[in-house]
C-alpha positions as CSV (number, residue, x, y, z in Angstrom):
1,X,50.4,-36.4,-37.8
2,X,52.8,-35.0,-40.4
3,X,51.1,-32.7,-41.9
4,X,48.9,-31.3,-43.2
5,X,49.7,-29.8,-46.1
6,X,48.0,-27.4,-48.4
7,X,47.8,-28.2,-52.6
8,X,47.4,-25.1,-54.3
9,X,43.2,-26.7,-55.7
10,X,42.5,-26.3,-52.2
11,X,43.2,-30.3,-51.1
12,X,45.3,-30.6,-48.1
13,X,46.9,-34.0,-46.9
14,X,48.8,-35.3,-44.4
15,X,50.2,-38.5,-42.9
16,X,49.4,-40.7,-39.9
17,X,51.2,-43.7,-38.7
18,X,49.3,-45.6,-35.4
19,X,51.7,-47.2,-33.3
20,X,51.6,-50.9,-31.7
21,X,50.8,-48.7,-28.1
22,X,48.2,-46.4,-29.2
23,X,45.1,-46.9,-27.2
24,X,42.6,-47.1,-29.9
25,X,43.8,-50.2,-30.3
26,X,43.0,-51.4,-26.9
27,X,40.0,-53.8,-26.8
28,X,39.7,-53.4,-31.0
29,X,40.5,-56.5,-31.3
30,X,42.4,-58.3,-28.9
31,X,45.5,-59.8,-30.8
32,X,44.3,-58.3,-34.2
33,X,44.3,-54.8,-33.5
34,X,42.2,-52.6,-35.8
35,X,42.6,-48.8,-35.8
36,X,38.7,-47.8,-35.4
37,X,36.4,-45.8,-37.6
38,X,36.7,-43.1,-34.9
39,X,40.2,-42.7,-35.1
40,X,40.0,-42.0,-39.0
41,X,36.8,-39.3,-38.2
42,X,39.1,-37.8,-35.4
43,X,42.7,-37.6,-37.9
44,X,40.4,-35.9,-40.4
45,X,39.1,-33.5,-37.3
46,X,42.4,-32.3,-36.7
47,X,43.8,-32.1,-39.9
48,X,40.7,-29.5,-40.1
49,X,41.9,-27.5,-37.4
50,X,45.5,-27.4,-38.0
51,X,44.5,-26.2,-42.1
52,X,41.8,-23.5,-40.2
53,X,43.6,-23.0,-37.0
54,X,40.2,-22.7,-35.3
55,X,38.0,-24.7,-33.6
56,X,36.1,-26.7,-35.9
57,X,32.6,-28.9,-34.9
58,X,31.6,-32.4,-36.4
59,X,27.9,-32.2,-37.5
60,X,27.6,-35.2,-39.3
61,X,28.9,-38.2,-40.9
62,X,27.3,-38.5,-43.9
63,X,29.6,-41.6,-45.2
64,X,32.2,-43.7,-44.0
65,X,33.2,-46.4,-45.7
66,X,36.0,-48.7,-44.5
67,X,37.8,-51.1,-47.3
68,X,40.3,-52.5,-45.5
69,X,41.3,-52.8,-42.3
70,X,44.4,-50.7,-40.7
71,X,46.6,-51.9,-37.9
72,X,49.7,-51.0,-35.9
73,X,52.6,-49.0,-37.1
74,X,51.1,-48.7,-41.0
75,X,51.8,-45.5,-42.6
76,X,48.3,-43.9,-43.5
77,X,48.2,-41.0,-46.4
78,X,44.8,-38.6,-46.2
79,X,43.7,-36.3,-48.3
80,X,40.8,-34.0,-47.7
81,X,39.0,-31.8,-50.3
82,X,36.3,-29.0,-48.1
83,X,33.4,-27.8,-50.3
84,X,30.7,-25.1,-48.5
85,X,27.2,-26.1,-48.7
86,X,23.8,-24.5,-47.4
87,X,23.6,-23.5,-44.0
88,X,27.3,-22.3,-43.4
89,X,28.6,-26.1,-43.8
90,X,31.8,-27.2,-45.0
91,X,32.0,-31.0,-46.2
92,X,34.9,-32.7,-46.2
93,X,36.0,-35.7,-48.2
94,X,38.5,-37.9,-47.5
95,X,40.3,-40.3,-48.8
96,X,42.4,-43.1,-46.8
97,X,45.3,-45.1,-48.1
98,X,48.4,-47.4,-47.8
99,X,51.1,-48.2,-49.8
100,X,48.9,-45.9,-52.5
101,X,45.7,-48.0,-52.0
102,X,42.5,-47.0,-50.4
103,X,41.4,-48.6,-47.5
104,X,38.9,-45.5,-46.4
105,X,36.7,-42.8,-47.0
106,X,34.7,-40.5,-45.0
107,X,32.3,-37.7,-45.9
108,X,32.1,-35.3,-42.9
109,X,30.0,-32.0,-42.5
110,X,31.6,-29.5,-40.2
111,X,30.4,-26.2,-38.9
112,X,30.7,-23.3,-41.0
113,X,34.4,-21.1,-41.4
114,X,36.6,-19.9,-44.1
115,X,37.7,-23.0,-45.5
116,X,35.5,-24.6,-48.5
117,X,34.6,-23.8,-52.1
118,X,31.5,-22.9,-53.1
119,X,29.6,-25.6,-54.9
């Protein structure tokens, strides 16, 4: 991860690249390896925790949608945007994309912390 970084309207991105060896790739699919939907979930995870420094919890995936596939050693920019909701919940959107086109994104709820604008 390179990154993240923090826009001053709250939005923070960073950049991921998957290399030919990384073992998400393993299994998914042999000889036309796709990164997995997990992978994405867990980028935007720690993107979370390096922006908080803190622990942060998954509660949720409200949404994932996946538009095109992503394989080894492609350059992946994502950009969250954290908004508090009830319950001391912060969702987070994010937004996948290569060479400036989407090919994801996820709506996450996490558990509670200082990060998030009220809606």
């Amino acid at each position: 991860m390179l990154g993240p970084e923090q826009e001053s309207d709250g939005r923070y991105c960073a950049r991921f690249v998957f290399p030919t060896d990384f073992i998400g790739f393993q299994g998914h699919f042999p000889g036309n390896p796709v990164l997995p939907g997990i992978c994405k979930i867990q980028a935007v995870m720690a993107m979370c925790r390096a922006v908080r420094n803190e622990p942060v919890i998954l509660s949720e995936v409200i949404t994932a949608k996946f538009i095109a596939p992503v394989t080894c050693n492609q350059a992946l920019t994502v950009e969250c945007r954290e908004t508090a909701v009830n319950g001391g919940n912060n969702r987070i959107t994010a937004w996948f994309r290569r060479d400036g086109k989407p090919v994801a994104r996820i709506d996450i709820l996490v558990n509670g912390g200082s990060s998030g604008s009220s809606e």
